[in-house]
C-alpha positions in Angstrom: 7.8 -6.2 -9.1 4.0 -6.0 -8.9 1.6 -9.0 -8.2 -1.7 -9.6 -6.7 -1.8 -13.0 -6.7 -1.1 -14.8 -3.6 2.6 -15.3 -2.4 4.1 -17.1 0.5 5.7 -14.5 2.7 7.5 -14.4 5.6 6.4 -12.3 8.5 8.4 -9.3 8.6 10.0 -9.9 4.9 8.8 -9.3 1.7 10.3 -9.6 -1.8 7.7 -8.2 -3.9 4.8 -6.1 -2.8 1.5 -8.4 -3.6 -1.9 -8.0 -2.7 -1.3 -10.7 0.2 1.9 -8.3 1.8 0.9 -7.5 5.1 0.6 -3.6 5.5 3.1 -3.7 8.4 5.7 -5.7 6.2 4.8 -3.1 3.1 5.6 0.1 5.4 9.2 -1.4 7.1 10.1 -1.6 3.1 10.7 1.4 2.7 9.8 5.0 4.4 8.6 6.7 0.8 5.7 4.1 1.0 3.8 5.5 4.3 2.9 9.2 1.9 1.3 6.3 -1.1 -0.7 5.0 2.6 -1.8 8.2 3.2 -2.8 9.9 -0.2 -5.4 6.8 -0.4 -6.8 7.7 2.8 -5.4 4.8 5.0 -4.7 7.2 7.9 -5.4 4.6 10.5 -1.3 4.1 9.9 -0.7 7.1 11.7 -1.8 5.5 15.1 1.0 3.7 16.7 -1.2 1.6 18.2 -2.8 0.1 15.2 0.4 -0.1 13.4 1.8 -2.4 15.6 -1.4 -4.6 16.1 -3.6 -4.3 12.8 -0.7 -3.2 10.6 1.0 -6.6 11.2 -2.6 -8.5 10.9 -4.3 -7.0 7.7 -2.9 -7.7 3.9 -2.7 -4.8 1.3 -6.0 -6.3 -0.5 -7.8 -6.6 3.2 -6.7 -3.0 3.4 -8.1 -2.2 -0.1 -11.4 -3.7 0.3 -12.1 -2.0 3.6 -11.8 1.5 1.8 -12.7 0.5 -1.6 -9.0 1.3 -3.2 -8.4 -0.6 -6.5 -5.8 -2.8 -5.0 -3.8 -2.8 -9.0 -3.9 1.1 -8.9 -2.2 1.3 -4.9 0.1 -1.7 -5.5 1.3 -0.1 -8.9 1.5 3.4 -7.1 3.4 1.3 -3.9 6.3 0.2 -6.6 6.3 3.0 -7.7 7.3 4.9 -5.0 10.0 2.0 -3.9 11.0 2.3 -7.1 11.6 5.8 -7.9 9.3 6.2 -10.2 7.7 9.3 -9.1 5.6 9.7 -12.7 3.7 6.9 -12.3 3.2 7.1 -8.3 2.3 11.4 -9.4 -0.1 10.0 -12.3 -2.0 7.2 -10.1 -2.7 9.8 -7.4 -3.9 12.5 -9.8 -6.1 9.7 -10.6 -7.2 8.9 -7.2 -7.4 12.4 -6.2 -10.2 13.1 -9.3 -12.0 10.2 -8.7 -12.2 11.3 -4.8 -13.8 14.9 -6.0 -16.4 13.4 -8.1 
């Protein structure tokens, strides 16, 4: 389920990734999100350090804004991916990858 509106959660548990999901919380979800983190160029995940301090600090739109990702088009490709939907997760990158080479 896909929202970008805000949403209570608790630290550590999500039920729905939302533009107000911390990027720490987002990444315990589920391992086949950390490849969606990288293909959009948040790379700064692959530090442990940050991961365990930033990570648990900044949301997905927080995130977004700071590398000017759509926060729709990563949140959509996030589900994706959690859900097994590797044709739209494969679409929205081929999407992000031609709008990088422009």
């Amino acid at each position: 389920m896909r929202s970008t509106e805000s949403a209570a959660e608790s630290p550590g548990r999500i039920s729905a990734i939302t533009a107000q999901s911390r990027v720490a919380d987002v990444l315990a979800v589920d391992p086949r999100v950390e490849p969606v983190f990288l293909r959009f160029g948040f790379d700064g995940i692959l530090d442990p350090i940050a991961r365990r301090t930033l990570a648990r600090a900044v949301t997905v739109a927080q995130a977004c804004r700071l590398k000017g990702v759509d926060p729709d088009t990563f949140i959509a490709t996030l589900v994706a991916a959690v859900e097994e939907r590797p044709e739209v997760a494969s679409q929205q990158l081929v999407m992000i990858e031609e709008i990088r080479d422009v």
